[in-house]
Short mmCIF file of the C-alpha atoms (twelve columns), coordinates in Angstrom:
data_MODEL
# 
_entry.id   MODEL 
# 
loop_
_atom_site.group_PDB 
_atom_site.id 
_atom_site.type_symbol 
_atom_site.label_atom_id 
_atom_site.label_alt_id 
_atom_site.label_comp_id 
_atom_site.label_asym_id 
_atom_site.label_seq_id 
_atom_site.Cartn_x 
_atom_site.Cartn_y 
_atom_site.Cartn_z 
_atom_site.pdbx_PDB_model_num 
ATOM 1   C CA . UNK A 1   -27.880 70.087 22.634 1 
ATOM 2   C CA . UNK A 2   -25.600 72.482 20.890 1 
ATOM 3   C CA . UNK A 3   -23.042 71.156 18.405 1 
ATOM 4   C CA . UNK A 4   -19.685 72.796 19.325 1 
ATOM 5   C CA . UNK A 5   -18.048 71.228 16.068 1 
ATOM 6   C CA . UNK A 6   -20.448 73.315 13.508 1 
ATOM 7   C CA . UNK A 7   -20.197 77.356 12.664 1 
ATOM 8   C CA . UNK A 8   -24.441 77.313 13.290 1 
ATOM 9   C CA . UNK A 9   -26.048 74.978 15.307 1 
ATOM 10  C CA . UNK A 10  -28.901 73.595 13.638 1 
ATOM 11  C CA . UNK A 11  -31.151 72.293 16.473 1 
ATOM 12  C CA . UNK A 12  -31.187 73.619 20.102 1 
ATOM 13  C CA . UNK A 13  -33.427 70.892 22.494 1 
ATOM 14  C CA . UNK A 14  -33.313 71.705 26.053 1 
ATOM 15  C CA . UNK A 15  -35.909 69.152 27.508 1 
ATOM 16  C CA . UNK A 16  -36.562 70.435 31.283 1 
ATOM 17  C CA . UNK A 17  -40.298 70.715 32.717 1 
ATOM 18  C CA . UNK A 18  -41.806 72.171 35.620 1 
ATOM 19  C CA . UNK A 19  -44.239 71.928 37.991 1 
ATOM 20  C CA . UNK A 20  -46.770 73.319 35.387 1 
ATOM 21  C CA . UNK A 21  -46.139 72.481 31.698 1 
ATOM 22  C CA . UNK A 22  -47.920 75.227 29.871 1 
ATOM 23  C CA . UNK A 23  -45.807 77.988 31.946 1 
ATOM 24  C CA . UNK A 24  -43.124 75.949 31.235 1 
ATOM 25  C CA . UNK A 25  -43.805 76.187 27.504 1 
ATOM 26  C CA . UNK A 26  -43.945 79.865 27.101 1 
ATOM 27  C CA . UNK A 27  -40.940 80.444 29.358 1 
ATOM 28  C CA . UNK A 28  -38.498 77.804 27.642 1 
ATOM 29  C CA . UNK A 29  -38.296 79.784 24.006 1 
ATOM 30  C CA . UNK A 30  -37.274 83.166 26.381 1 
ATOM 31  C CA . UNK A 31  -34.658 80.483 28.185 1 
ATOM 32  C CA . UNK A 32  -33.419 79.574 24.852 1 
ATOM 33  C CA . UNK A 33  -32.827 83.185 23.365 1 
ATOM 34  C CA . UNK A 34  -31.122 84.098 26.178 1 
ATOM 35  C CA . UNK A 35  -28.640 81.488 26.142 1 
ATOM 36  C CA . UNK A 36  -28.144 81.849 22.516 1 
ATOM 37  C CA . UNK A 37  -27.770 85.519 23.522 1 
ATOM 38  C CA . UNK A 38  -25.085 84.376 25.779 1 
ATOM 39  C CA . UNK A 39  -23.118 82.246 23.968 1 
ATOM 40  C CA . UNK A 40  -22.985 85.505 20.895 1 
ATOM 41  C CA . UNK A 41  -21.746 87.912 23.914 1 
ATOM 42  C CA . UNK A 42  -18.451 89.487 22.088 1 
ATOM 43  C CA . UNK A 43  -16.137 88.716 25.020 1 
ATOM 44  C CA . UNK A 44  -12.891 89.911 23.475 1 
ATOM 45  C CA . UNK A 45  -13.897 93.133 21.341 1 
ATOM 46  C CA . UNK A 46  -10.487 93.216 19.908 1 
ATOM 47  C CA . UNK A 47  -10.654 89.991 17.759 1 
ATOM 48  C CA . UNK A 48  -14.494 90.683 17.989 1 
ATOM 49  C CA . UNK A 49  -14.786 86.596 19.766 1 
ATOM 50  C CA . UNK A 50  -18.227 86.090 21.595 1 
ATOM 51  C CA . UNK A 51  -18.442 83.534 24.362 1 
ATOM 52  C CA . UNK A 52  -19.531 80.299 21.530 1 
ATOM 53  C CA . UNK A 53  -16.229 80.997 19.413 1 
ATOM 54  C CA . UNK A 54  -13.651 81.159 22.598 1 
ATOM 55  C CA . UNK A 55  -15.670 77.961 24.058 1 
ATOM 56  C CA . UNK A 56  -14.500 76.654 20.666 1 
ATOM 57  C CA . UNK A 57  -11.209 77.611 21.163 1 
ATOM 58  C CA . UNK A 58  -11.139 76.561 24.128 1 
ATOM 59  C CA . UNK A 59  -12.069 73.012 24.113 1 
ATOM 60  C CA . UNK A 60  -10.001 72.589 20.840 1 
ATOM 61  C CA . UNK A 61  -6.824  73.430 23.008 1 
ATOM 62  C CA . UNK A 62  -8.005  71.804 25.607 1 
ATOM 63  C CA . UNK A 63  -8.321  68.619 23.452 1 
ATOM 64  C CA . UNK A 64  -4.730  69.170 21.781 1 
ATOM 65  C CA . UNK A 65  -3.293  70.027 25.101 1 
ATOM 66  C CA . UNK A 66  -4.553  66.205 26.374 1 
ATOM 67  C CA . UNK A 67  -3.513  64.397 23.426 1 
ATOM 68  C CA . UNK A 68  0.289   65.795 23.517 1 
ATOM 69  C CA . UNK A 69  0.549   64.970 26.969 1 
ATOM 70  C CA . UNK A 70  -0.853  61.562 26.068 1 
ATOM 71  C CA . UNK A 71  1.864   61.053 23.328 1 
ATOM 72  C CA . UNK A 72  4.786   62.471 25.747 1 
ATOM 73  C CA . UNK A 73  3.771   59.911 28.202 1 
ATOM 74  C CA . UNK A 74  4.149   57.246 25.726 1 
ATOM 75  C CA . UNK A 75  7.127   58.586 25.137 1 
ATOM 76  C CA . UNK A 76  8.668   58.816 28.321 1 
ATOM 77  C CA . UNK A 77  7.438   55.253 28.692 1 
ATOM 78  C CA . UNK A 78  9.468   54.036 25.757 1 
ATOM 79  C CA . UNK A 79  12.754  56.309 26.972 1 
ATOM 80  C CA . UNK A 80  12.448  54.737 30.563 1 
ATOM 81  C CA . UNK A 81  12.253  51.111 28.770 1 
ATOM 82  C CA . UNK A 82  15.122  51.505 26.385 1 
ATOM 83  C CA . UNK A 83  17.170  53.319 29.687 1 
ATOM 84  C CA . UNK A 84  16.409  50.141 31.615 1 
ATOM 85  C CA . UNK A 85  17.156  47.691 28.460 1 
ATOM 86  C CA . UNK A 86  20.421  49.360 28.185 1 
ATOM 87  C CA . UNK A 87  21.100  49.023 32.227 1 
ATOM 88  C CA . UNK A 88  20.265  45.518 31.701 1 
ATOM 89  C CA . UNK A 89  22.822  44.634 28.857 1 
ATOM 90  C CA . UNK A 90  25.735  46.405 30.880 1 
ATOM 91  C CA . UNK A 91  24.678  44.559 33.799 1 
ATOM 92  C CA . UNK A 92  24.825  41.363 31.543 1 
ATOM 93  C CA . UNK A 93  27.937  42.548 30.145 1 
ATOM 94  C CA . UNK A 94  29.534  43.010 33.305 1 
ATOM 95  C CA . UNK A 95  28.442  39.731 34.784 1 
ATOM 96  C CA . UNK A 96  30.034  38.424 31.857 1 
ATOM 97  C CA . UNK A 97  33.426  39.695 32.309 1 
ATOM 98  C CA . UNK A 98  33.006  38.532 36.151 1 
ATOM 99  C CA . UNK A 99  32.286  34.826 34.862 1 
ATOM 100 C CA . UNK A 100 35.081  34.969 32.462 1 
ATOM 101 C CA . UNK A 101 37.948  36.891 35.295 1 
ATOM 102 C CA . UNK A 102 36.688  33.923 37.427 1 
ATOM 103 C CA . UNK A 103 37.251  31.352 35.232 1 
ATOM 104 C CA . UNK A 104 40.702  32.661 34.284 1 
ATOM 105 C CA . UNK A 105 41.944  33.025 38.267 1 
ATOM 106 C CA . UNK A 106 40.190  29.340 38.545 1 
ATOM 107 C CA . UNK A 107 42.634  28.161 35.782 1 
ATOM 108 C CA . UNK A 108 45.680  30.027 36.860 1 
ATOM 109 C CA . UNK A 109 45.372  28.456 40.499 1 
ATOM 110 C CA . UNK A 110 44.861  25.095 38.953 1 
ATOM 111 C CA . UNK A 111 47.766  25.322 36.667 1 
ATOM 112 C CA . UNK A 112 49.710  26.613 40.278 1 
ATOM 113 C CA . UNK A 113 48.800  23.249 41.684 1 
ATOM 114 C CA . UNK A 114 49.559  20.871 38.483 1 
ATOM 115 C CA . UNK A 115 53.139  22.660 39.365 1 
ATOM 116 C CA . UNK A 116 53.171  21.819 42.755 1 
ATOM 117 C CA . UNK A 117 51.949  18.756 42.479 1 
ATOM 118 C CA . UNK A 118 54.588  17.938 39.322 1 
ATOM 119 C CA . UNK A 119 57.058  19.297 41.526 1 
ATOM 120 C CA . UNK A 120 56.187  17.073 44.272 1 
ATOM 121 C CA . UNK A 121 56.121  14.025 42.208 1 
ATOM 122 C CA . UNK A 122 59.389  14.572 40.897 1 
ATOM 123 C CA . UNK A 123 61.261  15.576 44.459 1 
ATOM 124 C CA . UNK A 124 60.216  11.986 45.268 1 
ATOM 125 C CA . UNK A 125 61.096  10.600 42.484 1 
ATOM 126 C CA . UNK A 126 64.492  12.068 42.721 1 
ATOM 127 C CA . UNK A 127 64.606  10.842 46.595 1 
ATOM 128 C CA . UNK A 128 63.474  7.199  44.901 1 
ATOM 129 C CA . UNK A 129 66.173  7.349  42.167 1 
ATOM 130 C CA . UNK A 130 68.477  4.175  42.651 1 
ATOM 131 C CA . UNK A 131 65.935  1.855  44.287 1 
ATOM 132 C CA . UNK A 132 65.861  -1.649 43.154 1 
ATOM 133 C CA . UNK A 133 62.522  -2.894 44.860 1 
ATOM 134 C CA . UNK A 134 60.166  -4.022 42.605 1 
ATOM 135 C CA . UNK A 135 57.560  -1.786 44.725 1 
ATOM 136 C CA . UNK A 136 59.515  1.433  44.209 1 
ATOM 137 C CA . UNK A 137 59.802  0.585  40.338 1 
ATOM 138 C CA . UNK A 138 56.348  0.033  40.306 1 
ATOM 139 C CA . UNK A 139 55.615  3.017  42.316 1 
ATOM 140 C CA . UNK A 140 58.544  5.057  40.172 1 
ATOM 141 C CA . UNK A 141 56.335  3.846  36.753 1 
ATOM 142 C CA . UNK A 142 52.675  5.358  38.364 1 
ATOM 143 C CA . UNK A 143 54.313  8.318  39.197 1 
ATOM 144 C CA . UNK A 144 55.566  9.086  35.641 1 
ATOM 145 C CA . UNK A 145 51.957  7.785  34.433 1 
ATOM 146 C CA . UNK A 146 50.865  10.196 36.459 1 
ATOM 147 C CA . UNK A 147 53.323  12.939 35.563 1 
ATOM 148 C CA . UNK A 148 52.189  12.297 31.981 1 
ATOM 149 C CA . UNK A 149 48.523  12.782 32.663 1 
ATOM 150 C CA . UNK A 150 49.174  16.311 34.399 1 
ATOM 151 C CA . UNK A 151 51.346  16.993 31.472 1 
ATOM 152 C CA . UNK A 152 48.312  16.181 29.294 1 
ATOM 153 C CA . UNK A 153 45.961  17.955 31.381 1 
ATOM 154 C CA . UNK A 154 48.046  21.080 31.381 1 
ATOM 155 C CA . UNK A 155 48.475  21.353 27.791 1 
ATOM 156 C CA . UNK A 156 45.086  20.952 27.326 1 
ATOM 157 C CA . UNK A 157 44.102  23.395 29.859 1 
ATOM 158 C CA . UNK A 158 46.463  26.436 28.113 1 
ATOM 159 C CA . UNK A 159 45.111  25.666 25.141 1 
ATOM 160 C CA . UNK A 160 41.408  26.427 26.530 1 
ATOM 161 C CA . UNK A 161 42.927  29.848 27.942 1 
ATOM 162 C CA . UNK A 162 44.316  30.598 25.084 1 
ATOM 163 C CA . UNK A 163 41.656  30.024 22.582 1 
# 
């Protein structure tokens, strides 16, 4: 095995046999020089680099190059989580202002019909004025009970859309 990470490697064990052992024995030191003789071929004569120092190189960048696009990808993951946090929060933020439009049109059309109804109430009891039955005073009295507790109602309900 040959240790990539040192300047010299210090062993070289290539364990391979063939049909006949001896043979095999004299031939493996030639197979060993000549990969050794290889690996020190100057492949770039201008920086003087054999074969061993650009494999080296090589698998340094190639090591680098794997571990940067590892980190970008984290990255990207954390960009694409904070893009869909922040679509979340307007979405929230919009279905906020939808609950809160709602509740104000809800409130304005109830306060419409507390007027129509008040205004109802009192048309009859203008119609009713000068009745002496003791059913229409009876009926005059719920009605202003009645006015009163819309009157109540609607003050309390401005209050809650204004505050």
């Amino acid at each position: 095995m040959i240790d990539i990470d040192e300047e010299e490697p210090k062993f070289v064990r290539i364990e391979i046999e063939g049909l006949n052992a001896e043979k095999w024995y004299q031939l493996r030191t030639k197979f060993i020089r000549a990969i050794h003789k290889t690996l020190d071929t100057v492949i770039d004569h201008e920086h003087s680099s054999t074969l061993r120092d650009e494999a080296k190189k090589f698998t340094t960048e190639l090591l680098n190059y794997g571990k940067a696009k590892l980190q970008r990808a984290g990255l990207e993951n954390e960009e694409l989580m904070a893009q869909v946090d922040l679509l979340y929060s307007q979405k929230e933020k919009e279905l906020a202002e939808a609950r809160k439009l709602h509740a104000e049109a809800e409130a304005l059309e109830i306060r419409n019909n507390i007027r129509k109804l008040k205004l109802g109430i009192g048309g009859m009891k203008a119609l009713m004025i000068g009745e002496t039955g003791k059913e229409e005073i009876l009926f005059l009295k719920q009605m202003d009970h009645f006015l009163e507790i819309l009157r109540d109602f609607e003050g309390d309900n401005n209050v809650r859309l204004q505050g």
